[in-house]
Biopython code that builds the backbone (N, CA, C, O; Angstrom):
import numpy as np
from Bio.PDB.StructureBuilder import StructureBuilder

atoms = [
    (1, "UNK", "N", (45.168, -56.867, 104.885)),
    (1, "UNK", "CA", (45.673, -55.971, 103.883)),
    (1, "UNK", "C", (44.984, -54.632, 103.841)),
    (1, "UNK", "O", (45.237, -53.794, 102.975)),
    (2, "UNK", "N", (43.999, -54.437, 104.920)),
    (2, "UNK", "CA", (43.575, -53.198, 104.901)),
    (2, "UNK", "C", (44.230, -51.775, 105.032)),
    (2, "UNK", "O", (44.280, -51.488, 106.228)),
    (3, "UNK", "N", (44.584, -51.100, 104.496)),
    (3, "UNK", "CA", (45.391, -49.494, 104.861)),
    (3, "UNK", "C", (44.911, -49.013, 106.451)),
    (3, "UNK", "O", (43.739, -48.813, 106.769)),
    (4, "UNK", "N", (46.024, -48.885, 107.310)),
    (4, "UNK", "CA", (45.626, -48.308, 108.605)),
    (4, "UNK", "C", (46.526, -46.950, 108.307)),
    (4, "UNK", "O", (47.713, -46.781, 108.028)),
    (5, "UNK", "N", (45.094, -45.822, 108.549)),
    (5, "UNK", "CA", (45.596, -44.347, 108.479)),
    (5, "UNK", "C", (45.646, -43.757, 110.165)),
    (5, "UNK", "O", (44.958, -44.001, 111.156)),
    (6, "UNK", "N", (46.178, -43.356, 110.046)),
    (6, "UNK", "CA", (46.526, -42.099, 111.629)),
    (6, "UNK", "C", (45.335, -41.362, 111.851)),
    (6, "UNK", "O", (45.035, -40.498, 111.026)),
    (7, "UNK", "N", (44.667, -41.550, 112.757)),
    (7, "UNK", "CA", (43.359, -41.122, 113.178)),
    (7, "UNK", "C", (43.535, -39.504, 113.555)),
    (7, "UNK", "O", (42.663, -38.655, 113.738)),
    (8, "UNK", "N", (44.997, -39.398, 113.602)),
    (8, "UNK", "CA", (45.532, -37.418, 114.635)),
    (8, "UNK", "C", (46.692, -37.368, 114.167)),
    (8, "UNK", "O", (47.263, -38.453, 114.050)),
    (9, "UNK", "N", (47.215, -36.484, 113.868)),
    (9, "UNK", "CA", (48.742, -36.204, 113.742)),
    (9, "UNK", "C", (49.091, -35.981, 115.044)),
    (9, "UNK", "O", (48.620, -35.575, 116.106)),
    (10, "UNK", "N", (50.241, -36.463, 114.489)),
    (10, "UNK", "CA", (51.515, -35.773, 116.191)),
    (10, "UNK", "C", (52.805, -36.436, 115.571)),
    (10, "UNK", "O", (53.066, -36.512, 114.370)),
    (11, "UNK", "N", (53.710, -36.994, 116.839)),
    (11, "UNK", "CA", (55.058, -37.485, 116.657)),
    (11, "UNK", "C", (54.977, -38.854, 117.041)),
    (11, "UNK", "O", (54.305, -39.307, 117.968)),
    (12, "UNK", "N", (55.738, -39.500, 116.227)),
    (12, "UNK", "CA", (56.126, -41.364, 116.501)),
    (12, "UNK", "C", (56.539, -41.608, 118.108)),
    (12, "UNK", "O", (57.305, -40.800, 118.633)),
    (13, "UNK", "N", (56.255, -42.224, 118.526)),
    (13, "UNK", "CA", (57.159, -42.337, 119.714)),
    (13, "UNK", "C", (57.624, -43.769, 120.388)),
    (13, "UNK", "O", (58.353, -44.057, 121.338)),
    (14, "UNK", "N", (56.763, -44.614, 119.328)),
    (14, "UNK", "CA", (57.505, -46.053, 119.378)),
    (14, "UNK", "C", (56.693, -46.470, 118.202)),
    (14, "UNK", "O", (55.557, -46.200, 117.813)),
    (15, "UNK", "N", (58.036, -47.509, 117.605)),
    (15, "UNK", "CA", (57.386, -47.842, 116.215)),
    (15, "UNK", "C", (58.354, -48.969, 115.878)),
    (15, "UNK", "O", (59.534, -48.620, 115.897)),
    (16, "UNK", "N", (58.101, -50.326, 115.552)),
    (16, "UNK", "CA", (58.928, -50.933, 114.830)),
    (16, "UNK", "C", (59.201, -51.644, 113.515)),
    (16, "UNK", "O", (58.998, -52.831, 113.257)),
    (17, "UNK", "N", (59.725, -50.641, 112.689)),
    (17, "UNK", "CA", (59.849, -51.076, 111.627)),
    (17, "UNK", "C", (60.483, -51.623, 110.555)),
    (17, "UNK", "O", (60.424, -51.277, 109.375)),
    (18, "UNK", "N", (61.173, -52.622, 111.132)),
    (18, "UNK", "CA", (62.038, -53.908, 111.162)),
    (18, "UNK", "C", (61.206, -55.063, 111.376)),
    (18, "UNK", "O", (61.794, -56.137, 111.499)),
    (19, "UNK", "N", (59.774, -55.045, 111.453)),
    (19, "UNK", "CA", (59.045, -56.150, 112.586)),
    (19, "UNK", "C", (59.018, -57.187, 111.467)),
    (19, "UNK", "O", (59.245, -56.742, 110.342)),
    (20, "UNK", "N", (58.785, -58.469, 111.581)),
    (20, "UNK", "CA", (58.876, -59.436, 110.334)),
    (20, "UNK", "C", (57.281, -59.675, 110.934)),
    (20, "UNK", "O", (56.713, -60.324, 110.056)),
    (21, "UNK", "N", (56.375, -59.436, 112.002)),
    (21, "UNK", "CA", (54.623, -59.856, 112.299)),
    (21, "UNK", "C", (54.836, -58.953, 113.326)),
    (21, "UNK", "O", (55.847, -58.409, 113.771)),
    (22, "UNK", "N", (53.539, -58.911, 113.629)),
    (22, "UNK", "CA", (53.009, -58.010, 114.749)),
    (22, "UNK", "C", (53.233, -56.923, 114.581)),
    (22, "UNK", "O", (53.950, -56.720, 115.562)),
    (23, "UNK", "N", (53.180, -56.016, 114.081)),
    (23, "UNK", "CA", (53.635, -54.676, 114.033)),
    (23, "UNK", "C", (52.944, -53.744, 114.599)),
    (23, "UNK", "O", (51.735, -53.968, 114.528)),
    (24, "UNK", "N", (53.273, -52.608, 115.234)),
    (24, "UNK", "CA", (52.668, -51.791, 115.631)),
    (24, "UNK", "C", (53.329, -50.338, 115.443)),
    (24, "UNK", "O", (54.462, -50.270, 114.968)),
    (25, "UNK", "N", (52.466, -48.899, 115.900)),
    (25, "UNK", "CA", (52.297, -48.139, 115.559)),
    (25, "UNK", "C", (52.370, -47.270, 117.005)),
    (25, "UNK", "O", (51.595, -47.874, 117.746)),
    (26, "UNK", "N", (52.927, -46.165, 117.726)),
    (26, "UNK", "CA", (52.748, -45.476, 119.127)),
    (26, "UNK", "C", (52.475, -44.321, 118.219)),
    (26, "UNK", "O", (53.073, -44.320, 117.142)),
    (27, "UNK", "N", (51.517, -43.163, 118.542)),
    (27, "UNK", "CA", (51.966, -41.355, 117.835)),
    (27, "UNK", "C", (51.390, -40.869, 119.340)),
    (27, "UNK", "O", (50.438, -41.243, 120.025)),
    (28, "UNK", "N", (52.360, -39.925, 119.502)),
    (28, "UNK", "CA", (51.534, -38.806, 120.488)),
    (28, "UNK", "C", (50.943, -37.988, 119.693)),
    (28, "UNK", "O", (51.595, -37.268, 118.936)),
    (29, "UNK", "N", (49.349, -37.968, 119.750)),
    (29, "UNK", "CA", (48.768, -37.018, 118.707)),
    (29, "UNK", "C", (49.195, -35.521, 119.130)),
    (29, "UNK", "O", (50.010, -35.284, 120.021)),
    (30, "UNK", "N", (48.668, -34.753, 118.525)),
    (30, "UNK", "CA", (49.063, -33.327, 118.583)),
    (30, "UNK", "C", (47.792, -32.471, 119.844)),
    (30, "UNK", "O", (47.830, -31.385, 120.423)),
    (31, "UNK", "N", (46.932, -33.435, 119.841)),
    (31, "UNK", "CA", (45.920, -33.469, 121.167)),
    (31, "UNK", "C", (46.605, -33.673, 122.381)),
    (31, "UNK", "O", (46.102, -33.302, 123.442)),
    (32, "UNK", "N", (47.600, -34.174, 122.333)),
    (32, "UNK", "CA", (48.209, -34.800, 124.375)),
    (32, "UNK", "C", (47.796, -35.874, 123.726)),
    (32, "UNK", "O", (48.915, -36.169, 123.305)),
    (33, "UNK", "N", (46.980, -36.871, 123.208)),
    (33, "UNK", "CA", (46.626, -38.491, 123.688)),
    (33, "UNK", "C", (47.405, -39.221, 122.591)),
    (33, "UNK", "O", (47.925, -38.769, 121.571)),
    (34, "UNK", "N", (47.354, -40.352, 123.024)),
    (34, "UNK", "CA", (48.112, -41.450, 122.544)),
    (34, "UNK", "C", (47.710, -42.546, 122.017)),
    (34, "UNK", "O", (47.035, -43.477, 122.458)),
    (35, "UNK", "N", (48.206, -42.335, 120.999)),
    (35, "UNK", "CA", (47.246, -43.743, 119.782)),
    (35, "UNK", "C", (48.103, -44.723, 119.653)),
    (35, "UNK", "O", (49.317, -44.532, 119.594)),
    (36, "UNK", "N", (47.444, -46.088, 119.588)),
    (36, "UNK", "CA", (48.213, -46.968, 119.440)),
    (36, "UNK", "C", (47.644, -47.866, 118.943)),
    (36, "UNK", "O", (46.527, -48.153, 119.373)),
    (37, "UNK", "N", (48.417, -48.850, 117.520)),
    (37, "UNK", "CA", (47.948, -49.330, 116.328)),
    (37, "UNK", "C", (48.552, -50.504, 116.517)),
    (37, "UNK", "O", (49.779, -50.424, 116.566)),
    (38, "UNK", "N", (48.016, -51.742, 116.661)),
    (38, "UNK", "CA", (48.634, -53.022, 116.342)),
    (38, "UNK", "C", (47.938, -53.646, 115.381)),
    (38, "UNK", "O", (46.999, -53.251, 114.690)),
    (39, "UNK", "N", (48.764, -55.118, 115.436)),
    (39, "UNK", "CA", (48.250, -56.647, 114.529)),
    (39, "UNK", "C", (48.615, -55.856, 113.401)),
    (39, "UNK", "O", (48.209, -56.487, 112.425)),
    (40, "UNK", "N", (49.229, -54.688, 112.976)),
    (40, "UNK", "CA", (49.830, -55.109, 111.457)),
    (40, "UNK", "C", (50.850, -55.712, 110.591)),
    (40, "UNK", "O", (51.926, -55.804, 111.182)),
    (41, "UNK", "N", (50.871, -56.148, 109.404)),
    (41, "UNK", "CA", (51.856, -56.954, 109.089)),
    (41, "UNK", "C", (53.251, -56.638, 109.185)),
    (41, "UNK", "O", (53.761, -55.703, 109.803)),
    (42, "UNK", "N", (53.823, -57.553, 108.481)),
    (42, "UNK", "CA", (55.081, -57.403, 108.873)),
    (42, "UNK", "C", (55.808, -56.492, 107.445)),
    (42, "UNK", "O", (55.162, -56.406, 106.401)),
    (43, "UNK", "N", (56.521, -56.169, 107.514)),
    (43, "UNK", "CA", (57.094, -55.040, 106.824)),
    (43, "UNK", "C", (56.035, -53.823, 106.183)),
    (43, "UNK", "O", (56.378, -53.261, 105.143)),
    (44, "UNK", "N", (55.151, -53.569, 106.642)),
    (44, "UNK", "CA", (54.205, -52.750, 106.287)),
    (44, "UNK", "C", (54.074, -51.233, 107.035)),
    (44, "UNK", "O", (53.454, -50.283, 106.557)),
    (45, "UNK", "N", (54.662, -51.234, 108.070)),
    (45, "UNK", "CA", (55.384, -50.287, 108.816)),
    (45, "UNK", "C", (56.716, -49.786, 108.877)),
    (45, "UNK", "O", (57.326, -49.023, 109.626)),
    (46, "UNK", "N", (57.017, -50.547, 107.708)),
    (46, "UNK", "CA", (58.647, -50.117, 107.339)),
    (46, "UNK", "C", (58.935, -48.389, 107.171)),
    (46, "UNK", "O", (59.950, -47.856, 107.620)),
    (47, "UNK", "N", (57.979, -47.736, 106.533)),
    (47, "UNK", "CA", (58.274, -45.636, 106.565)),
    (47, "UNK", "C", (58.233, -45.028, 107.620)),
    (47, "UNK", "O", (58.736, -43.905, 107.623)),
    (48, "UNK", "N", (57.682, -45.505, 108.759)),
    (48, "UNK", "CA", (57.156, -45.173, 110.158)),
    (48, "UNK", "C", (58.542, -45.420, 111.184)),
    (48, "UNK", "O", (58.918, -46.562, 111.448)),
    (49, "UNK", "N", (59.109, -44.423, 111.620)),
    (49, "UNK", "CA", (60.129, -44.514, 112.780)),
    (49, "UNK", "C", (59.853, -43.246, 113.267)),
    (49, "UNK", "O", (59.461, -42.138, 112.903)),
    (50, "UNK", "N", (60.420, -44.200, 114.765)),
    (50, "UNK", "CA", (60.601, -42.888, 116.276)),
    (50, "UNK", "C", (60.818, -41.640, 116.047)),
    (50, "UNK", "O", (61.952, -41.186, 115.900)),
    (51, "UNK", "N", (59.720, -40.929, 115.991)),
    (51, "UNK", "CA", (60.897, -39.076, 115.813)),
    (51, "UNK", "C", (59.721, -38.589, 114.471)),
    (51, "UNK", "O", (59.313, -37.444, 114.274)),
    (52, "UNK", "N", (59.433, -39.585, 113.837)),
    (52, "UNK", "CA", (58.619, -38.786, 112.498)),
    (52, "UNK", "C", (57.424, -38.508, 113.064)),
    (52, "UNK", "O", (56.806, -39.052, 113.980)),
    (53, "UNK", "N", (57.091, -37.146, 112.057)),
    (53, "UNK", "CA", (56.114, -36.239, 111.896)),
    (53, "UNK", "C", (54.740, -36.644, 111.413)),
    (53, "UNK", "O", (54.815, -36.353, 110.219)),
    (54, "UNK", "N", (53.594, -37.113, 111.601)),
    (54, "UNK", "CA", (52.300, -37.884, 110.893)),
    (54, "UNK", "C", (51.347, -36.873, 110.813)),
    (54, "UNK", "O", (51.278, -35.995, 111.673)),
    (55, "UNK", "N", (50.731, -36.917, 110.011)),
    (55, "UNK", "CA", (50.012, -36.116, 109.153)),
    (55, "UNK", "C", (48.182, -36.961, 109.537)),
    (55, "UNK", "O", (48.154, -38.176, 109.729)),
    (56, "UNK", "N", (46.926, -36.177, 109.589)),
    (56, "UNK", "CA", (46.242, -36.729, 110.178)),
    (56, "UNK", "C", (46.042, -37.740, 108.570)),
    (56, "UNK", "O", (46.625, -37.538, 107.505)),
    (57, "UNK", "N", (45.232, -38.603, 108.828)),
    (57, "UNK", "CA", (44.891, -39.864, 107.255)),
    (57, "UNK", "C", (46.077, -40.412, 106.629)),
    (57, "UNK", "O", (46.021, -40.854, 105.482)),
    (58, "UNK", "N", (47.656, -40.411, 107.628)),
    (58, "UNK", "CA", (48.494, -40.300, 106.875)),
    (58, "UNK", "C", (48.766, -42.154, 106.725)),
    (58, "UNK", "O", (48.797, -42.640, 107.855)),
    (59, "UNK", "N", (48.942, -43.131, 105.707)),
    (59, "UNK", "CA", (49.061, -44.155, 106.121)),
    (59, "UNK", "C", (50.372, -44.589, 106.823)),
    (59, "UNK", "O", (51.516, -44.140, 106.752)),
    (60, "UNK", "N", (49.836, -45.598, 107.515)),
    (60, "UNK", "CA", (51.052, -46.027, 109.046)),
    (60, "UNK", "C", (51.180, -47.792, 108.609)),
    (60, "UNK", "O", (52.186, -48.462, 108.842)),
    (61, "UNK", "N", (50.022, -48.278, 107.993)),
    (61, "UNK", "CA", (50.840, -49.809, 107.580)),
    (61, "UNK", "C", (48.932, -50.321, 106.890)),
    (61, "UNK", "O", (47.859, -49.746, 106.707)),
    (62, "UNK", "N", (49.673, -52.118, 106.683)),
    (62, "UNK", "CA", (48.455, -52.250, 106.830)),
    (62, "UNK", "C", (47.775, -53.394, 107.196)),
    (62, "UNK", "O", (48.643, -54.266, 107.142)),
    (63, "UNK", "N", (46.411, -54.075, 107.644)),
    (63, "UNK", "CA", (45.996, -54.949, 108.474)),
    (63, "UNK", "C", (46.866, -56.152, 108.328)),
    (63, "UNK", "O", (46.953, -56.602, 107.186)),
    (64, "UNK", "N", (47.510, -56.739, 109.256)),
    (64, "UNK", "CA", (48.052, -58.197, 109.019)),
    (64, "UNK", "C", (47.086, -59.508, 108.959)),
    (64, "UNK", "O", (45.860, -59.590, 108.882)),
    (65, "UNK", "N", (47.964, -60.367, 109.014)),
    (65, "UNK", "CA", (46.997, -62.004, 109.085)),
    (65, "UNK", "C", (46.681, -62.535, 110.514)),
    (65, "UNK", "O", (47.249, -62.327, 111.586)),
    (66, "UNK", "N", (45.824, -63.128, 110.257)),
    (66, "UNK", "CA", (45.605, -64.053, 111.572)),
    (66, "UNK", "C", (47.183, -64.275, 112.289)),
    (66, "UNK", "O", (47.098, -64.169, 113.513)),
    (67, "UNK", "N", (48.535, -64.545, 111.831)),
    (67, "UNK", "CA", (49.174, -64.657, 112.380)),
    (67, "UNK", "C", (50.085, -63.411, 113.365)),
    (67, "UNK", "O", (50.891, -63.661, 114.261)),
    (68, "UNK", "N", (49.702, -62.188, 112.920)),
    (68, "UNK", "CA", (49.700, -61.329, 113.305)),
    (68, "UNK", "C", (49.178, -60.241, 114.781)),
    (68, "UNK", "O", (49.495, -59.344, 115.562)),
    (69, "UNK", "N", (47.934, -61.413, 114.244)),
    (69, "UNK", "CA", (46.613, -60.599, 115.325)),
    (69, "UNK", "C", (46.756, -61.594, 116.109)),
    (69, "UNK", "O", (45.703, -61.868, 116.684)),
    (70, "UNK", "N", (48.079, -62.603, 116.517)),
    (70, "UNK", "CA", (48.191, -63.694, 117.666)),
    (70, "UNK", "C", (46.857, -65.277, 117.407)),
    (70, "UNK", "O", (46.244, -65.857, 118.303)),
    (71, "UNK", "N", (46.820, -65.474, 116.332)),
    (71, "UNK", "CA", (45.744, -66.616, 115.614)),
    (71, "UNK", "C", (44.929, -66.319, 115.630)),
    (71, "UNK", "O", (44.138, -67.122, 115.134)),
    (72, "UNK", "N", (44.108, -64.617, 116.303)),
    (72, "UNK", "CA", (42.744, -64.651, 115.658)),
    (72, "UNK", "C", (42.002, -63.989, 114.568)),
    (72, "UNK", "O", (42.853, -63.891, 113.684)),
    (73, "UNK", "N", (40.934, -63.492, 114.133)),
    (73, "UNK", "CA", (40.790, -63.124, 113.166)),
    (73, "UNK", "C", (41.254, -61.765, 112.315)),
    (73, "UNK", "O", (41.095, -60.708, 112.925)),
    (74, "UNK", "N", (41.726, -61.696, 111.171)),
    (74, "UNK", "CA", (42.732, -60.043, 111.139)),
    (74, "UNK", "C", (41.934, -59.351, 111.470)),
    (74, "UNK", "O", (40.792, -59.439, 111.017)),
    (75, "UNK", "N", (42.436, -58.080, 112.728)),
    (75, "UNK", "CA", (42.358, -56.984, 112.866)),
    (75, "UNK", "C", (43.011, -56.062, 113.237)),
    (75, "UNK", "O", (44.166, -56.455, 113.403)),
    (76, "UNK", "N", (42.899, -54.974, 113.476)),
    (76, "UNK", "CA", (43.618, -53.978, 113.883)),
    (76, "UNK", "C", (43.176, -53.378, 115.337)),
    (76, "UNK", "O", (42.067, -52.920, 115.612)),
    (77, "UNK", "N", (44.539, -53.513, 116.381)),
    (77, "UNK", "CA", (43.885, -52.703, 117.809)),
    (77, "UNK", "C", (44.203, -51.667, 117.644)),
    (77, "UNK", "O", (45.156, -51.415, 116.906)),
    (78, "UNK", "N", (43.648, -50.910, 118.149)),
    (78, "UNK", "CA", (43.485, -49.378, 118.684)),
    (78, "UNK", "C", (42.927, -48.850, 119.295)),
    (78, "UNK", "O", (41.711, -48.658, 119.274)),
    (79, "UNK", "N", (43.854, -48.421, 120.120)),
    (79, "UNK", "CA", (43.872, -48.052, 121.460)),
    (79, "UNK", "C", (44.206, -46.318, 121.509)),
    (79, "UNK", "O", (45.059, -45.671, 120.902)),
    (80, "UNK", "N", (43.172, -45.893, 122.477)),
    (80, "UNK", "CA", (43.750, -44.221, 122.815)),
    (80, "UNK", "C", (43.695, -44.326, 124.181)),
    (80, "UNK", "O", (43.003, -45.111, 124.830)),
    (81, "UNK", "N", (44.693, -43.242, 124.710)),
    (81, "UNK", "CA", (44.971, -42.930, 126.505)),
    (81, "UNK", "C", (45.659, -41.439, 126.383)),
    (81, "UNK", "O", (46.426, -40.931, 125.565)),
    (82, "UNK", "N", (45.114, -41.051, 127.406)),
    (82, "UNK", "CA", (45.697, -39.596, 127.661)),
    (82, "UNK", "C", (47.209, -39.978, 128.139)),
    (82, "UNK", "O", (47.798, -41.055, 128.235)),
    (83, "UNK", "N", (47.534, -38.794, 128.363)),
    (83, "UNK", "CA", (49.070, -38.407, 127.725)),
    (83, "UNK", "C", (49.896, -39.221, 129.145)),
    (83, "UNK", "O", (51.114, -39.346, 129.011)),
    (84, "UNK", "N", (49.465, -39.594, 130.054)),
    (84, "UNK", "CA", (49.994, -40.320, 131.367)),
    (84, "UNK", "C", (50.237, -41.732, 130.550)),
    (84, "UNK", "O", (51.002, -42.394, 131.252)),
    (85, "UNK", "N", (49.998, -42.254, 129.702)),
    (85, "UNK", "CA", (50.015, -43.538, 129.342)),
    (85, "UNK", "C", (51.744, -43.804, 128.971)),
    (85, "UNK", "O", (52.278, -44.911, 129.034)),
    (86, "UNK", "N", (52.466, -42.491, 128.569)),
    (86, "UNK", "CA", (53.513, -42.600, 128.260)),
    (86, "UNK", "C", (54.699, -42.888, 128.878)),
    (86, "UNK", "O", (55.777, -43.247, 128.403)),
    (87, "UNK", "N", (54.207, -42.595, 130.470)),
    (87, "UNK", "CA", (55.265, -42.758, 131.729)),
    (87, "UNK", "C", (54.737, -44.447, 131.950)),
    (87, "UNK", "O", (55.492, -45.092, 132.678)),
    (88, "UNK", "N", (53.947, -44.943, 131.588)),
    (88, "UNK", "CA", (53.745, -46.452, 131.507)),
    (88, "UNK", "C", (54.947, -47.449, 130.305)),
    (88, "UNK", "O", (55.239, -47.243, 129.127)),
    (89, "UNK", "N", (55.365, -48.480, 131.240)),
    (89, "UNK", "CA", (55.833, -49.683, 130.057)),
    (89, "UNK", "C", (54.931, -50.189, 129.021)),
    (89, "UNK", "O", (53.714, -50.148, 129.203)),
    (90, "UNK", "N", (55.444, -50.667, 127.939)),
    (90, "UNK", "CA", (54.196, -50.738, 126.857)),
    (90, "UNK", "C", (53.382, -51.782, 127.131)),
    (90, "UNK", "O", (53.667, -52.852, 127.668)),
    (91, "UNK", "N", (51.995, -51.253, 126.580)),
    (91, "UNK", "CA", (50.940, -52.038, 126.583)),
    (91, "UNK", "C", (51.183, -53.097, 126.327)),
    (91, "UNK", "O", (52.183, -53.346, 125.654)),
    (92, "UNK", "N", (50.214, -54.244, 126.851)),
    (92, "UNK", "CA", (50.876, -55.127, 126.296)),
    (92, "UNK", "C", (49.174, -56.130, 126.617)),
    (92, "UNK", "O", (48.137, -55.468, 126.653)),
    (93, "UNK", "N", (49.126, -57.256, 126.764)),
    (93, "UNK", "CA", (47.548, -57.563, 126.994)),
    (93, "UNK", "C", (46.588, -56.733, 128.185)),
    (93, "UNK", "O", (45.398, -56.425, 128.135)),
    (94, "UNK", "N", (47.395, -56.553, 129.038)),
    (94, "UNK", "CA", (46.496, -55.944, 130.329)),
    (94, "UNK", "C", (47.390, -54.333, 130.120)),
    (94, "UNK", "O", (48.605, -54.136, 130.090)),
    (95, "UNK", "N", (46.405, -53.491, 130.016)),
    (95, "UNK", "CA", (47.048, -51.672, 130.714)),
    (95, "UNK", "C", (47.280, -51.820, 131.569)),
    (95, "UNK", "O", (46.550, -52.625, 132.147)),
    (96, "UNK", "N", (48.356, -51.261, 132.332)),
    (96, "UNK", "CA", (49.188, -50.882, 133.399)),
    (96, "UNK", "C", (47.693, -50.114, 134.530)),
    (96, "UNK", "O", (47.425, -50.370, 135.705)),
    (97, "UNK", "N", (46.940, -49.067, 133.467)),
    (97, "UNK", "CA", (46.213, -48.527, 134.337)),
    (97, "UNK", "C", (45.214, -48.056, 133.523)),
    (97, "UNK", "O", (45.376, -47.103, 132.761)),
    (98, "UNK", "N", (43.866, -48.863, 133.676)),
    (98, "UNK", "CA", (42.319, -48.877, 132.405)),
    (98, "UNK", "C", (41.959, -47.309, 132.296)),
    (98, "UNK", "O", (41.538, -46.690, 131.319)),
    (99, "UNK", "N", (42.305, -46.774, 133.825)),
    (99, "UNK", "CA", (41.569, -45.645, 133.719)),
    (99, "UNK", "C", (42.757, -44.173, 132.504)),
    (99, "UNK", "O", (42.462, -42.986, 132.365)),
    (100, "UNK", "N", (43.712, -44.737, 132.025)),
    (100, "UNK", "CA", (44.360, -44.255, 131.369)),
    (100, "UNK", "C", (43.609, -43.999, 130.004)),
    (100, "UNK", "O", (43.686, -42.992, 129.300)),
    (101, "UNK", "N", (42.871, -45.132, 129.795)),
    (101, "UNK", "CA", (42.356, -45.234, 128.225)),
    (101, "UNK", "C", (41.317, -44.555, 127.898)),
    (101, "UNK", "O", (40.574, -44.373, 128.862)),
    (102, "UNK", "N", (40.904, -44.035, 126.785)),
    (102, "UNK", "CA", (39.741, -43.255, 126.421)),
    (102, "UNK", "C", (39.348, -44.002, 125.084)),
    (102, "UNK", "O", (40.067, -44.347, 124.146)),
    (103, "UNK", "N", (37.702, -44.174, 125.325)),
    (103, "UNK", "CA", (36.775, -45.186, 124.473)),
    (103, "UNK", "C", (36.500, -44.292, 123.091)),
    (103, "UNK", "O", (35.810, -43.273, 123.074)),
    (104, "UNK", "N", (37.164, -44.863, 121.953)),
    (104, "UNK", "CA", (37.449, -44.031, 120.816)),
    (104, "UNK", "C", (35.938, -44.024, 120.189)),
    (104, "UNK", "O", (35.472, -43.108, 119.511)),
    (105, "UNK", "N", (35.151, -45.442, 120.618)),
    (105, "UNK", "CA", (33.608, -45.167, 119.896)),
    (105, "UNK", "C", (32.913, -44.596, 119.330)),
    (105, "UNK", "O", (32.527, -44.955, 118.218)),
    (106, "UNK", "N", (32.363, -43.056, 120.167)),
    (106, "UNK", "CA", (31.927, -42.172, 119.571)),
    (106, "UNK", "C", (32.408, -41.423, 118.873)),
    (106, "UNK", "O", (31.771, -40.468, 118.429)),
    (107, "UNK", "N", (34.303, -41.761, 118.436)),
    (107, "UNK", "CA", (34.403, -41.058, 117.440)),
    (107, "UNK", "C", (34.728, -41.608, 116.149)),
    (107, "UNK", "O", (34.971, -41.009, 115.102)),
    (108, "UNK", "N", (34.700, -42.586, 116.339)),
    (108, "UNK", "CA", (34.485, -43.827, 115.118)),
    (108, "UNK", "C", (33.361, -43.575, 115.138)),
    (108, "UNK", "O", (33.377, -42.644, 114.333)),
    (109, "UNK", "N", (32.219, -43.681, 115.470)),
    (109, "UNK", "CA", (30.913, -43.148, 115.032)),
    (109, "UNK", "C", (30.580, -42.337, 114.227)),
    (109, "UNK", "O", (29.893, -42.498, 113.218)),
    (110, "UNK", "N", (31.302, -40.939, 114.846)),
    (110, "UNK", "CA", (30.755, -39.403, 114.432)),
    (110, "UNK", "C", (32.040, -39.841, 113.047)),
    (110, "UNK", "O", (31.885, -39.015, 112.147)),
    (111, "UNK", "N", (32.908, -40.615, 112.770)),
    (111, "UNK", "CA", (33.884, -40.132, 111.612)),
    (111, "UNK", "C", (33.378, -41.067, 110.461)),
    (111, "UNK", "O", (33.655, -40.877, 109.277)),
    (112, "UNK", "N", (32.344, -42.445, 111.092)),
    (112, "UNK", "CA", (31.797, -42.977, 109.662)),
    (112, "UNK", "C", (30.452, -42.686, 108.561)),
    (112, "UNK", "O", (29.989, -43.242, 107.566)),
    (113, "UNK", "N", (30.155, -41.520, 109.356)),
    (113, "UNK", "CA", (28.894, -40.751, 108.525)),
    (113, "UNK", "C", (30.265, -39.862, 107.590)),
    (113, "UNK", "O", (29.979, -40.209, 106.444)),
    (114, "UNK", "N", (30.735, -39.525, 107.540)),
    (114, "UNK", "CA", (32.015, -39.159, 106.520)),
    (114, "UNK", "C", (32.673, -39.803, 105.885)),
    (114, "UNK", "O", (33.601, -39.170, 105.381)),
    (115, "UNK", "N", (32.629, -41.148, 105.574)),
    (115, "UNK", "CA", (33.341, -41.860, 105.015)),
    (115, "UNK", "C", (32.263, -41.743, 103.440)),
    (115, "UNK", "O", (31.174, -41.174, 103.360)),
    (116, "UNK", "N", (32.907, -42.382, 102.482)),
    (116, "UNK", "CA", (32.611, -42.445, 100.982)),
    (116, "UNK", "C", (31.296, -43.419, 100.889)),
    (116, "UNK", "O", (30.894, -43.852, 101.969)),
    (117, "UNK", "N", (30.836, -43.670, 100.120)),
    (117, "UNK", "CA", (29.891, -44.795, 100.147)),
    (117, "UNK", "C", (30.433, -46.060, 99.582)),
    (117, "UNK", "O", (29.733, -47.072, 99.550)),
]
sb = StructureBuilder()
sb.init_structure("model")
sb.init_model(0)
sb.init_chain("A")
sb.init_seg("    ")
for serial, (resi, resn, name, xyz) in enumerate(atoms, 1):
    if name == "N":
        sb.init_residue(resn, " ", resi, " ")
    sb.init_atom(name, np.array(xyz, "f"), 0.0, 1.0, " ", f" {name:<3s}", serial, name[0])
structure = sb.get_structure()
């Protein structure tokens, strides 16, 4: 039940929000790269379709259940890849191509000294 916000603005570019589990999230940020949000619940991505405009912190859904995250514990994936990731079929357990992806770490790092207490 956690709120998952949009780490970048850009445009939707796959989104399903019809999903009854698993839900996920595609934005081409406004950077070139490509974020991508799973394991959220099911109708919780219902405002989010192909073509809309996201705003950076904008909320996109929120954490699902274990049944969601495929039986294991709730979380949320997220994933970034430069802008080649898009001529790829969707992710899916294995990337098409690792060296596509970029390790968001250090900026989950540098963005939780900003968070509230």
């Amino acid at each position: 039940g956690t709120q998952v916000v949009a780490a970048v603005g850009g445009k939707v570019i796959n989104s399903n929000p019809e999903c009854s589990s698993d839900c996920s999230v595609t934005i081409k940020g406004t950077d070139g790269n490509i974020y991508y949000y799973d394991h959220m619940g099911g109708g919780t991505t219902k405002t989010i379709k192909k073509g809309d405009t996201i705003e950076p912190g904008q909320k996109l859904g929120l954490v699902g259940t274990a049944q969601d995250a495929e039986n294991t514990s709730p979380h949320l994936h997220f994933d970034i890849f430069n802008s080649s990731w898009e001529y790829h079929p969707a992710c899916g357990r294995v990337c098409p191509n690792k060296a596509d992806m970029i390790d968001p770490q250090p900026w989950l790092l540098d963005a939780y000294k900003y968070l509230p207490e």
